[in-house]
Backbone as CSV, one residue per row, in Angstrom:
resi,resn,N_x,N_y,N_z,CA_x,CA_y,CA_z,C_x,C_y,C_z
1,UNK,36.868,87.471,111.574,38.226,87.477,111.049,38.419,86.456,109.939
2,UNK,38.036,85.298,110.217,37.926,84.139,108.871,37.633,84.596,107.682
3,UNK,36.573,85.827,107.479,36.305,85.934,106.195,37.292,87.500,105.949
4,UNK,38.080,88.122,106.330,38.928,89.177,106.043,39.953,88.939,105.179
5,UNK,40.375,89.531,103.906,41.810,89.012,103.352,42.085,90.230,103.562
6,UNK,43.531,90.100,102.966,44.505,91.167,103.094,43.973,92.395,102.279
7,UNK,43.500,92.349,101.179,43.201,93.479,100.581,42.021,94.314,101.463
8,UNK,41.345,93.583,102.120,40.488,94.267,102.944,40.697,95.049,104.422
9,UNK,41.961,93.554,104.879,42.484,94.230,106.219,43.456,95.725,106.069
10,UNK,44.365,95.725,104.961,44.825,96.888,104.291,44.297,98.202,103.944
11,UNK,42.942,97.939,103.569,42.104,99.319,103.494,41.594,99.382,104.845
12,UNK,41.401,98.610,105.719,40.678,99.153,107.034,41.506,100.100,108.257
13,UNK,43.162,99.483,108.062,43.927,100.017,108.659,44.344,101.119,108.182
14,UNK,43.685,101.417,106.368,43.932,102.749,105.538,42.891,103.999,106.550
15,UNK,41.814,103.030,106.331,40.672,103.940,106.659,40.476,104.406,108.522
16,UNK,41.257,103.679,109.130,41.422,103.634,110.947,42.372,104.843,110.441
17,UNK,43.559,104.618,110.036,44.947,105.623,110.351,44.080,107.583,109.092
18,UNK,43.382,107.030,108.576,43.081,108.747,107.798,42.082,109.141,109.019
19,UNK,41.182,108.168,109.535,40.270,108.924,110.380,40.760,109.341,111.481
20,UNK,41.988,108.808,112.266,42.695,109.770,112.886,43.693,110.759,112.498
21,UNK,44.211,111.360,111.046,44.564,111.995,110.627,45.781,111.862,110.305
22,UNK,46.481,110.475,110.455,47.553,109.970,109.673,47.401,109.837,108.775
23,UNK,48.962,109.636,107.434,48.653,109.414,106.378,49.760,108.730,105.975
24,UNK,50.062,108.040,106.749,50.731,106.553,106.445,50.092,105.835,105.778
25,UNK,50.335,104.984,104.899,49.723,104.229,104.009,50.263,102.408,104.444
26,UNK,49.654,101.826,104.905,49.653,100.566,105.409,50.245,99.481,104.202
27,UNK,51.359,98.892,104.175,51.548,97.840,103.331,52.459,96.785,103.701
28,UNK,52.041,96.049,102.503,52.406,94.086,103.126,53.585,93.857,101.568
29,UNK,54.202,93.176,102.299,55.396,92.505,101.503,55.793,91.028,102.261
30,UNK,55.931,90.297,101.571,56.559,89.002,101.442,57.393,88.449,100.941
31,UNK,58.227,87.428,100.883,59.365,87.097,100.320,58.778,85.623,99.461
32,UNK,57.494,85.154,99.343,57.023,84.321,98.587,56.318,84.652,98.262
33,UNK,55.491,84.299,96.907,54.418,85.070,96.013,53.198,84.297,97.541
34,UNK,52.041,85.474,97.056,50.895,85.132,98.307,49.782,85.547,97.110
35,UNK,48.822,85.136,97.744,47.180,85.756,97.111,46.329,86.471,97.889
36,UNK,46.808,87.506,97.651,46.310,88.771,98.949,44.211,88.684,98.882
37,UNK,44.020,87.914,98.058,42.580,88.126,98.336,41.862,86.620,99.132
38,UNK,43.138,85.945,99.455,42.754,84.727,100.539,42.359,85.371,101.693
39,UNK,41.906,84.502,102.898,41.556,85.156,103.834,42.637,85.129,104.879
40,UNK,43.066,86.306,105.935,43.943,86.397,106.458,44.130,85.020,107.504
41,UNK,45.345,84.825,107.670,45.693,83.600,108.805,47.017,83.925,109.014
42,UNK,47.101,84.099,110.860,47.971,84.371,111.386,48.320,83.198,112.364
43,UNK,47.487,82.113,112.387,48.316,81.026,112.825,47.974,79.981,111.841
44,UNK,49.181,78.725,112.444,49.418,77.797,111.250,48.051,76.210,111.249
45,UNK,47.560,76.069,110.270,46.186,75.294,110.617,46.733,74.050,111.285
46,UNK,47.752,73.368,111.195,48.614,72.632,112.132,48.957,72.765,113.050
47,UNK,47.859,72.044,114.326,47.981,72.844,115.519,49.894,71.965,116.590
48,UNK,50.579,71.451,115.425,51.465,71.055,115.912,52.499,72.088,115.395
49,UNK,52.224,72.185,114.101,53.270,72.980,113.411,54.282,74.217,113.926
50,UNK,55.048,74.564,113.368,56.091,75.285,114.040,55.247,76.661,114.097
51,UNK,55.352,77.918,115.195,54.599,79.019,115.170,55.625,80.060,115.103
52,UNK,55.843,80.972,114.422,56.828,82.098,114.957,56.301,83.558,113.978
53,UNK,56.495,84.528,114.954,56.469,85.773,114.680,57.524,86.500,114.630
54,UNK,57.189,87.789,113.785,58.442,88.867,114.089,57.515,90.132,114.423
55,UNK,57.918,90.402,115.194,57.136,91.837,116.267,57.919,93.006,115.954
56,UNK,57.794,94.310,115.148,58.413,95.138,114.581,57.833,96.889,115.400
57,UNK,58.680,97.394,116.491,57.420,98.692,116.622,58.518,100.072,116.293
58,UNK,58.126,100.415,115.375,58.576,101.825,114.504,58.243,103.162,115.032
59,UNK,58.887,104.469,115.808,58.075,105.305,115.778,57.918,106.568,115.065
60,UNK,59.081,106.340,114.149,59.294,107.555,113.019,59.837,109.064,114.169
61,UNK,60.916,108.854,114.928,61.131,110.106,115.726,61.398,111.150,114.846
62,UNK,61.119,112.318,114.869,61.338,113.393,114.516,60.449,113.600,112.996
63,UNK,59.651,112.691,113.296,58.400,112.748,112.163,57.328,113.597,112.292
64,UNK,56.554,114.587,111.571,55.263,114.565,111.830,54.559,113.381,112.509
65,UNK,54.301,111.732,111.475,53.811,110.508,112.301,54.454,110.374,113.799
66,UNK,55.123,110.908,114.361,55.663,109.842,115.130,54.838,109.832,116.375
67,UNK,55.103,108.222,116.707,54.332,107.164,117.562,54.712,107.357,119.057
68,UNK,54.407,107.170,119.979,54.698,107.147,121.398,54.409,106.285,121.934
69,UNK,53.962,104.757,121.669,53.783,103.739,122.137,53.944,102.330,121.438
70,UNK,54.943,102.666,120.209,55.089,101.124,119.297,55.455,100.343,120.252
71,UNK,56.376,100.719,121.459,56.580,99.557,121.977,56.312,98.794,122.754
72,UNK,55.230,99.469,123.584,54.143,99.125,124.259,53.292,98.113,123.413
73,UNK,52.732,98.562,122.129,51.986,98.070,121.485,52.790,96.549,121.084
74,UNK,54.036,96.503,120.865,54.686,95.372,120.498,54.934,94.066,121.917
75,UNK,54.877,94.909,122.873,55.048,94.197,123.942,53.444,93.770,124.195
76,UNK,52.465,94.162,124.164,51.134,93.769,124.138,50.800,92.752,123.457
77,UNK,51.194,92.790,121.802,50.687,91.987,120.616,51.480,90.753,121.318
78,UNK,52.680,90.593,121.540,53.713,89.445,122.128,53.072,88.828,123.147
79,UNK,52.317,89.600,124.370,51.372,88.645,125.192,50.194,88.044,124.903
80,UNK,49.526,88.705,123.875,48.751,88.033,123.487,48.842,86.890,122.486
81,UNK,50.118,86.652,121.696,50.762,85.840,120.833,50.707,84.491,121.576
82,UNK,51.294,84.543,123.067,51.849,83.773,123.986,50.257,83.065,124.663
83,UNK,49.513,84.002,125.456,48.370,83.595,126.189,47.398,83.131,125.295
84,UNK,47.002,83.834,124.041,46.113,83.399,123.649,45.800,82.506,122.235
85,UNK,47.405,82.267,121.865,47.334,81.519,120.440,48.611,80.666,120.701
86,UNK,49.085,80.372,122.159,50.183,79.361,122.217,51.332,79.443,121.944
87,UNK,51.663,80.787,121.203,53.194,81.017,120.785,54.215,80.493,122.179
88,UNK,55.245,80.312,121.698,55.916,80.054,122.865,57.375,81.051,122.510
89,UNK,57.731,81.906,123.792,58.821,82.844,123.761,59.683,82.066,123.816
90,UNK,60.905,82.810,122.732,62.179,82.250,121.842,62.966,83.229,122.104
């Protein structure tokens, strides 16, 4: 994972979602300029520093895409946020 940036994690989740026959197109937005060819980091290298997420699960009802477990999947990513990288529920 250390050596993954965004431009790479972006095509992999391109290339996961066509090989199951979606055609959602995966994308990242931010509200501060970023350098998408750094390597991804989802926690803060300050192991004091403040940690927080936003957990988003979409299922597009009445879509061709639509999902049957975003929220499962969101409730999953959240335990593992908690057990295995220290987040603490807010």
């Amino acid at each position: 994972l250390s050596s993954l940036n965004w431009v790479n994690l972006l095509q992999a989740m391109k290339e996961k979602l066509d090989g199951k026959g979606y055609s959602q197109v995966p994308q990242l937005s931010s509200s501060s300029m970023m350098n998408i060819k750094e390597p991804v980091k989802f926690v803060n290298d300050d192991p004091n520093g403040t940690k927080r997420a936003v957990l988003v699960g979409i299922n597009y009802v009445g879509l061709p895409g639509q999902l049957s477990a975003c929220h499962y999947d969101v409730k999953k990513v959240k335990e593992y946020l908690i057990t295995e990288l220290g987040f603490e529920e807010k």
